[in-house]
C-alpha positions as CSV (number, residue, x, y, z in Angstrom):
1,X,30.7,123.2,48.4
2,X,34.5,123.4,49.4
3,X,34.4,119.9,50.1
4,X,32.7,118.7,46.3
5,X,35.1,121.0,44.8
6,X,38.5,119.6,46.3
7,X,36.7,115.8,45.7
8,X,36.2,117.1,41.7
9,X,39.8,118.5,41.6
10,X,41.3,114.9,41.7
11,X,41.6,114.6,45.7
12,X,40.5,111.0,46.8
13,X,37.6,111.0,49.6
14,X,38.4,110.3,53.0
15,X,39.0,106.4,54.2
16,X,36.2,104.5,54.0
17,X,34.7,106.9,51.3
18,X,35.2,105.7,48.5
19,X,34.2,106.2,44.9
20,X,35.5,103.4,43.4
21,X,37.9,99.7,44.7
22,X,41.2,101.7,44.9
23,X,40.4,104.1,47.2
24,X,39.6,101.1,49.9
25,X,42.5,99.1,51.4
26,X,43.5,95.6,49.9
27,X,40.9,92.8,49.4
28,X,38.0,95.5,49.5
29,X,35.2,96.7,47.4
30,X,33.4,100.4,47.5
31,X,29.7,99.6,47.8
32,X,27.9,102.9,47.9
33,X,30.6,105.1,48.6
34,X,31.9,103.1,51.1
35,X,34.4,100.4,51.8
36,X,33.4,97.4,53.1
37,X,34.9,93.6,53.2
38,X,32.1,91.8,50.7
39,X,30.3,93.0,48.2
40,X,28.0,88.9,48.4
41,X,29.0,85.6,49.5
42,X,31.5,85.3,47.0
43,X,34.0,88.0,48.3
44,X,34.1,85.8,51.6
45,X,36.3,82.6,52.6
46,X,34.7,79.0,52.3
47,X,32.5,78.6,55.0
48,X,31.8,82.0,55.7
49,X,29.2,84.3,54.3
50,X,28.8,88.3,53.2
51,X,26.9,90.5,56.2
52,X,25.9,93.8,56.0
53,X,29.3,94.1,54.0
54,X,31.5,91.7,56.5
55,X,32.7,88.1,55.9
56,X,31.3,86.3,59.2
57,X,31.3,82.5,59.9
58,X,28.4,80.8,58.5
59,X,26.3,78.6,60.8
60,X,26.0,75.1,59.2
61,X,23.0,74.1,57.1
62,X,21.9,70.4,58.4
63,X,21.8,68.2,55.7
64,X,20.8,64.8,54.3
65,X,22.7,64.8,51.3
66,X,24.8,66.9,49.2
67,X,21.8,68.4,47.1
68,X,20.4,69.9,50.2
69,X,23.7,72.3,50.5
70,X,24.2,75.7,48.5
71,X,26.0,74.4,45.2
72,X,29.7,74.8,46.4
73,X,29.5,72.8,49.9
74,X,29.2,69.3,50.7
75,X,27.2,67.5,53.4
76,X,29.3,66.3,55.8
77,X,28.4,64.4,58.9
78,X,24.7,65.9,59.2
79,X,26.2,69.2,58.1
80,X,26.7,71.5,55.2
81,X,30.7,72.5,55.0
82,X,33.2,73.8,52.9
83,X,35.1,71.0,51.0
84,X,38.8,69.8,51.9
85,X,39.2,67.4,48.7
86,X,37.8,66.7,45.8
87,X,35.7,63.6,46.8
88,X,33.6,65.5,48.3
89,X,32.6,67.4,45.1
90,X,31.0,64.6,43.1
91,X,32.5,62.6,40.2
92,X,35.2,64.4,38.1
93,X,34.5,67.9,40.9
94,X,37.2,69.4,42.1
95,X,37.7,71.4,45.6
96,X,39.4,74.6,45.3
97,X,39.8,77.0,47.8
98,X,37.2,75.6,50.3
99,X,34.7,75.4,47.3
100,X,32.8,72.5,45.1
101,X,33.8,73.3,41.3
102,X,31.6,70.2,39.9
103,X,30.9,69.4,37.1
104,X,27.5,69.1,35.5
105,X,25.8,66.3,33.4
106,X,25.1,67.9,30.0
107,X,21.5,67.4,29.3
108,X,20.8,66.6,25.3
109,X,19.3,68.9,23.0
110,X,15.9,68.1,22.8
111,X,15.7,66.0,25.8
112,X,14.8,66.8,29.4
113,X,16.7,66.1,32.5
114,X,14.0,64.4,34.2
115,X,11.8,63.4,31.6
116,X,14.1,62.6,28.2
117,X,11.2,62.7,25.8
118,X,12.6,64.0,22.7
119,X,10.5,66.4,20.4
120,X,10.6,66.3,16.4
121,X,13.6,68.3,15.9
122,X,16.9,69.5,18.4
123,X,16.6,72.8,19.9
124,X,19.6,74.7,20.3
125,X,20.7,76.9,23.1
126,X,20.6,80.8,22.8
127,X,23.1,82.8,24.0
128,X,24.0,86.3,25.6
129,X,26.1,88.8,26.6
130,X,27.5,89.5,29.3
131,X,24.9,91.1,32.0
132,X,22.5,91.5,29.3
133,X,19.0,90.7,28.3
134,X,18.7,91.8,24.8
135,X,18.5,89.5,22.0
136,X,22.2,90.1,20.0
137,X,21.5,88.9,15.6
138,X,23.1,85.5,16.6
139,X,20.5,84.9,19.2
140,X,17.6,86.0,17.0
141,X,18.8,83.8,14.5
142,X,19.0,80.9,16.7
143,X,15.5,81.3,17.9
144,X,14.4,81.6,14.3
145,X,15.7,78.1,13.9
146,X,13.9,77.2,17.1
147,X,10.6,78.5,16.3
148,X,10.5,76.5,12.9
149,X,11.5,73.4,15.0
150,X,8.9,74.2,17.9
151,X,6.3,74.6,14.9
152,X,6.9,70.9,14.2
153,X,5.8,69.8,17.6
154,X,2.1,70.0,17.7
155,X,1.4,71.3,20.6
156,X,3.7,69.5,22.7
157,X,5.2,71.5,25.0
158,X,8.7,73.4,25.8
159,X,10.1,74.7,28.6
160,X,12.7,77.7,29.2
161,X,15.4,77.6,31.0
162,X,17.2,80.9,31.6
163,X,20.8,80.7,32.8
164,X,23.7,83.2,33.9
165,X,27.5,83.0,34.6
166,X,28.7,82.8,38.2
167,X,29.7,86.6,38.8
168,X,27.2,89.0,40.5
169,X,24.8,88.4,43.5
170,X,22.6,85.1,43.3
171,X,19.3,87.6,43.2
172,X,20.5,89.6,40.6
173,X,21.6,86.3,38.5
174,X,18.4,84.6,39.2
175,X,16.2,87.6,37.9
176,X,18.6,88.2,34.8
177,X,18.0,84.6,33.8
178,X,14.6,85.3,34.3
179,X,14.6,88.5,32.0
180,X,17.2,86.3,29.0
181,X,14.2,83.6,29.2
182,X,11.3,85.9,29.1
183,X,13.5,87.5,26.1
184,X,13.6,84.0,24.3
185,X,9.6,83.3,25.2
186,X,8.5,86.8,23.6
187,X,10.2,86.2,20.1
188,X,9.0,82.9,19.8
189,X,5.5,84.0,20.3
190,X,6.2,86.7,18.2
191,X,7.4,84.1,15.2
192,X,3.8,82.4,15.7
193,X,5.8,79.6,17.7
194,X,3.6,80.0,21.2
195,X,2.9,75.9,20.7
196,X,-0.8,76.9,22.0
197,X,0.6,78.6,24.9
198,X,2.9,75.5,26.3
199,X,5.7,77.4,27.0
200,X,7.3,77.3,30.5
201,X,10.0,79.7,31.9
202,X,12.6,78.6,34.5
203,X,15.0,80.8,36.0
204,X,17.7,79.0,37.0
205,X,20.2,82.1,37.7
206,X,23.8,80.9,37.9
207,X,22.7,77.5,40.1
208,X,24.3,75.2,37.1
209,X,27.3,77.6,35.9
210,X,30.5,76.0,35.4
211,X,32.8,78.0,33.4
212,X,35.7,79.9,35.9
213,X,37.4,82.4,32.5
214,X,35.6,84.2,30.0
215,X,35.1,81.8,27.4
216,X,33.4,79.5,29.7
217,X,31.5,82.4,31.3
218,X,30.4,82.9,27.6
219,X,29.0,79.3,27.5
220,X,26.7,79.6,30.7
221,X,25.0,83.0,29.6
222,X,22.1,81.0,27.7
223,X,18.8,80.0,27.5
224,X,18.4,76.1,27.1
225,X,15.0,74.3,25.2
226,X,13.5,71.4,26.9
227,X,10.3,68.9,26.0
């Protein structure tokens, strides 16, 4: 009792409690009371990855090409590794820090990436705020524009693609894209735009995120439309 009452009186709790970052030494994060080095993968150097709250080396992923590595290594010589210039990050990527920052093809509204068959009309993207699910009135309006251009399609089908920006862990991302996209299905079908039941949701989490400030954070917290 002594003890809650001095913590509630203003005293910091002892190293490595911790109730929040600046009660743990310099690049560390309090992660259930505690301080650790990591809170995920991103907290750690290139090449190294978050364990049981430690950065420790990562063993290389073998590889046969770049798309076989996680989205900010290159394959190098039979190997996954961080980068060391910015020809290893694709065309127009750039390597910073140890890390691919590369760029991504816009795909077309209305168009697929791997099958462009374009539907009657363009579908616009919906988007969100940041770490929510809910529908804001700019998203509902957008989808009320969707759902009178998904009318139009007879029948032909759409699919979902939910999308997040790069901060948080890549589980939480993946199931919040899940939860935007589900968000985005549920209206539709609610507007009488189910297209008989063709609608497909992807989860994409922040695999295809590009922005690095706010404003392009803003841009990758979306749900894109694809035929």
């Amino acid at each position: 009792m002594m003890m809650s009452l001095v913590w509630l009186a203003g005293c910091p709790p002892k190293y490595p409690a911790c109730s929040n970052d600046k009660d743990c030494h310099p690049n560390e994060y309090c992660v259930n009371q505690q301080c650790q080095q990591c809170r995920d993968d991103k907290d750690c150097a290139a090449g190294e990855s978050c364990n049981k709250g430690r950065c420790e080396k990562s063993a290389p992923k073998p590889c046969g090409g770049d798309s076989d590595c996680p989205a900010d290594q290159s394959c190098v010589d039979g190997v996954c590794k961080p980068c060391v210039s910015d020809n290893q990050c694709g065309e127009g990527g750039k390597c910073q820090g140890g890390r691919c920052k590369r760029v991504v093809a816009p795909v077309k509204l209305g168009e697929t990436e791997t099958n462009p068959n374009p539907g009657p009309c363009a579908l616009e993207p919906v988007y969100f705020d940041f770490n929510e699910s809910a529908l804001s009135t700019e998203a509902t309006s957008a989808i009320e524009r969707d759902a009178d251009c998904i009318k139009k399609a007879n029948g032909k089908s759409v699919t979902l693609v939910g999308r997040t920006d790069p901060r948080g862990t890549e589980e939480y991302n993946l199931a919040l894209s899940d939860k935007r996209a589900q968000a985005v299905k549920d209206r539709l079908s609610r507007l009488g735009a189910d297209n008989g039941g063709h609608f497909r949701v992807v989860p994409k989490g922040e695999l295809e995120a590009t922005g690095t400030d706010e404003s392009g954070w803003a841009k990758d917290r979306r749900v894109d439309f694809q035929w």
